[in-house]
C-alpha positions in Angstrom: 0.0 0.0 0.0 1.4 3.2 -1.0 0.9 6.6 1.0 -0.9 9.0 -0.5 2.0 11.5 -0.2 4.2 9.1 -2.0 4.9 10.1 -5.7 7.4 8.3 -8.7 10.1 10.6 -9.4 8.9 12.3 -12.8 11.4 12.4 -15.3 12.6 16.2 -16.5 10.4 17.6 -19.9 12.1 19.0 -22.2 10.5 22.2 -23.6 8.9 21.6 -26.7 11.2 24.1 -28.7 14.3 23.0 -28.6 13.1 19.0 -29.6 11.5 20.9 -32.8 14.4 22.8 -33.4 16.7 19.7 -33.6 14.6 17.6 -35.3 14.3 20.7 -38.3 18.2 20.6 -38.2 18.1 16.9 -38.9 15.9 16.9 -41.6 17.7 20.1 -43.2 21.1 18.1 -43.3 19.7 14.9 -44.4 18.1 16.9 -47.3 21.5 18.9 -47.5 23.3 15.4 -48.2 21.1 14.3 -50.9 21.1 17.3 -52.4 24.4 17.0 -52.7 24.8 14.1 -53.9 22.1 14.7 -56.8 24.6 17.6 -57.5 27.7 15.5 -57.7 25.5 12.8 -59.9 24.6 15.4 -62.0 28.0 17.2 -62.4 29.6 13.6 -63.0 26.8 13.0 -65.6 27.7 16.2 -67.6 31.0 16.0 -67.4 31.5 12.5 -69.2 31.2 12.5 -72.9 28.3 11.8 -74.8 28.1 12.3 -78.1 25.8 10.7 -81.6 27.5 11.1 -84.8 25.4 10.7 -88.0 26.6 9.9 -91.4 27.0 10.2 -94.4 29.4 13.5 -94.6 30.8 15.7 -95.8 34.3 14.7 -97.2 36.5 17.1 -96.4 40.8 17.1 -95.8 41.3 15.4 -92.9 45.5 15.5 -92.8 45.8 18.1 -90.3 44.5 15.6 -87.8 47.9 13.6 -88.5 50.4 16.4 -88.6 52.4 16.6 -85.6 53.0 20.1 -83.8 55.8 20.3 -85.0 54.5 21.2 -88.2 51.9 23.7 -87.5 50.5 25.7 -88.9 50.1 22.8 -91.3 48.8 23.5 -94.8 47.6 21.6 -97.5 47.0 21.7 -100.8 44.8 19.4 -102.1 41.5 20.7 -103.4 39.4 19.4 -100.7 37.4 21.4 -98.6 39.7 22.6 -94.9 39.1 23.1 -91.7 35.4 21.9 -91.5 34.5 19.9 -88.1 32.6 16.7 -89.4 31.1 13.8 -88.1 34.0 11.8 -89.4 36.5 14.6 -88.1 35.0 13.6 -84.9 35.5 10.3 -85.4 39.4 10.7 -86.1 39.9 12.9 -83.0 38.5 10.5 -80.3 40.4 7.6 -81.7 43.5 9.9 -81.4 42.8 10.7 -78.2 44.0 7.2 -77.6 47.4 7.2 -75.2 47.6 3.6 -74.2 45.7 1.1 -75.9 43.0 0.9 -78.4 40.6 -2.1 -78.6 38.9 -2.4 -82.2 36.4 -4.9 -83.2 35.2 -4.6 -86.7 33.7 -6.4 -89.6 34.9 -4.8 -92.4 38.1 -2.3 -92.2 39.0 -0.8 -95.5 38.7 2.8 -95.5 42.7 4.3 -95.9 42.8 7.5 -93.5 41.2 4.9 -90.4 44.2 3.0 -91.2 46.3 5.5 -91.2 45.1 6.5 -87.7 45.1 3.2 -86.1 49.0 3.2 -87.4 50.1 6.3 -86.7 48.7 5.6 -82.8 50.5 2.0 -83.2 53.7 4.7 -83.8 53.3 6.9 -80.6 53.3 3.6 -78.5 49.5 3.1 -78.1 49.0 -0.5 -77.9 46.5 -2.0 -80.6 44.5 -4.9 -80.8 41.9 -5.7 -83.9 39.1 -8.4 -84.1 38.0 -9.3 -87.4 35.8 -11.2 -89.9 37.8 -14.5 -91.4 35.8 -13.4 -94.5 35.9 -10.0 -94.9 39.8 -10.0 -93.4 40.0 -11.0 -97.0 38.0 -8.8 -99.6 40.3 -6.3 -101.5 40.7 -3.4 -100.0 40.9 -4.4 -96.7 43.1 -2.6 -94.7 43.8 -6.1 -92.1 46.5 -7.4 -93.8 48.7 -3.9 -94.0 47.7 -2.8 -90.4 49.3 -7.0 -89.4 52.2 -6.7 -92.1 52.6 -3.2 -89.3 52.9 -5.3 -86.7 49.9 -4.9 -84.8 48.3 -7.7 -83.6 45.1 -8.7 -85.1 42.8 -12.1 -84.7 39.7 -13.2 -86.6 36.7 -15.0 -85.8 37.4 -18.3 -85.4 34.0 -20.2 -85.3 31.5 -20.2 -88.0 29.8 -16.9 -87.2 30.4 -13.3 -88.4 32.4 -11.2 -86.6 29.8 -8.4 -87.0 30.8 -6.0 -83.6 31.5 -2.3 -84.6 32.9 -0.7 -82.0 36.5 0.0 -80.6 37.5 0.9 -76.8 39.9 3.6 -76.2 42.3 4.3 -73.1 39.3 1.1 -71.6 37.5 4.4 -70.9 35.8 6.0 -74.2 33.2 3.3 -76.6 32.8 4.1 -80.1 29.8 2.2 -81.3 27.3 1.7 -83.8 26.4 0.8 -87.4 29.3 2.1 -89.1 31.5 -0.2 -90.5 34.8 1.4 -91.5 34.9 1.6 -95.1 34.6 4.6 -97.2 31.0 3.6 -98.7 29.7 3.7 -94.9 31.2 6.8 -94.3 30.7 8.7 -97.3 27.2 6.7 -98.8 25.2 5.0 -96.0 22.9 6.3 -93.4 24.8 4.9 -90.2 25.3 6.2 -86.5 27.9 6.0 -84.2 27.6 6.9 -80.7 30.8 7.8 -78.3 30.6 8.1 -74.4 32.2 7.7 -71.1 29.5 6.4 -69.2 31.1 3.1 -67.6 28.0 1.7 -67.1 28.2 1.0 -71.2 31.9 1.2 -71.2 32.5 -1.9 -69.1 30.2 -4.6 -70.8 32.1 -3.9 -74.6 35.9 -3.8 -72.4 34.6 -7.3 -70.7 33.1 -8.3 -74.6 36.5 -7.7 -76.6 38.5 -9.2 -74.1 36.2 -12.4 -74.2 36.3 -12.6 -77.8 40.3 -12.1 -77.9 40.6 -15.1 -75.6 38.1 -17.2 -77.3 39.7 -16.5 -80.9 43.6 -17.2 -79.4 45.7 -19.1 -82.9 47.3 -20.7 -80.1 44.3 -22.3 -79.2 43.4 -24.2 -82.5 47.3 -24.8 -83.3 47.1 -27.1 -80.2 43.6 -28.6 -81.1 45.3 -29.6 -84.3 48.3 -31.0 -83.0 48.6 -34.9 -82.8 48.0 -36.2 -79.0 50.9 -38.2 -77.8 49.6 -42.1 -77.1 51.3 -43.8 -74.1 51.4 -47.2 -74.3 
């Protein structure tokens, strides 16, 4: 039985002020952070590259792209137009961008000023790997057999399938893909796209793709395959 003048010891209120002001001061910097964060999404997003490229084009010069600073102000003077940006222009640039490798899976090849590029980054050190068609390795015109007599190194298809990818990988950060096969009809007479980003959500899948296909097509592979087994007895 408890006395009448006994009481529990209340526990001290807090004024209703303060709890309201802290709780605002939470929510404020939990909505700061994700605001944040949506910022730094957003700056990351714009910063990458994303770009479409459209063709046919306009044929235009396209040696200034290959001069070295050394020789600039480079002139030329063939009677092609100068100094016009292009979707083909574009092209040349990014795959110069190039400083360590460059990853190229193509069905046909045979256009000449591609194959100048891919050599002249084969010259500043920029390690290059091609994946081809068996078939189309072989039309004339095809620019496989110089780029290998080059010495880069270049595999084909091995299986009974097309090699049909377009795309190449540069630096494993920058895809360039799409329809365009590189040969001077696609570039100059079809209706093809090519679209060129950053994004390593799409980069990642075609870096994991080429590398798959490079090991799958090995010549070491088949030489061995062929090779007679020895038979102990």
């Amino acid at each position: 039985m408890l006395y009448p003048w006994f009481r529990y010891p209340q526990p001290p209120r807090m004024p209703l002020r303060p709890v309201v002001k802290m709780l605002s001061v939470g929510a404020v910097a939990v909505f700061g952070v994700k605001c944040l964060c949506w910022l730094l999404d957003r700056r990351r997003s714009q910063v990458l590259l994303k770009e479409v490229l459209f063709f046919p084009t306009t044929v235009t010069c396209v040696e200034h792209l290959f001069a070295s600073r050394r020789d600039l102000p480079f002139s030329c003077p063939c009677s092609l137009p100068h100094g016009l940006e292009t979707s083909f222009t574009k092209l040349l640039r990014h795959l110069l961008s190039a400083k360590s490798s460059l990853d190229l899976c193509v069905f046909a090849f045979s256009n000449q000023d591609l194959s100048h590029t891919v050599l002249l980054l084969q010259s500043r050190g920029v390690t290059v790997r091609i994946l081809t068609d068996k078939d189309y390795m072989l039309i004339s015109g095809s620019q496989i057999g110089t780029l290998r007599r080059a010495g880069i190194c270049v595999r084909h298809e091995m299986g009974a399938v097309h090699m049909h990818h377009k795309f190449a990988v540069v630096d494993g950060r920058l895809l360039i893909t799409g329809s365009l096969n590189w040969t001077l009809t696609a570039i100059q007479s079809n209706r093809e796209n090519i679209l060129v980003t950053e994004e390593p959500d799409l980069v990642r899948p075609f870096v994991r793709e080429f590398q798959q296909l490079w090991e799958a097509n090995n010549p070491a592979h088949y030489l061995s395959s062929m090779l007679p087994k020895c038979v102990h007895t």
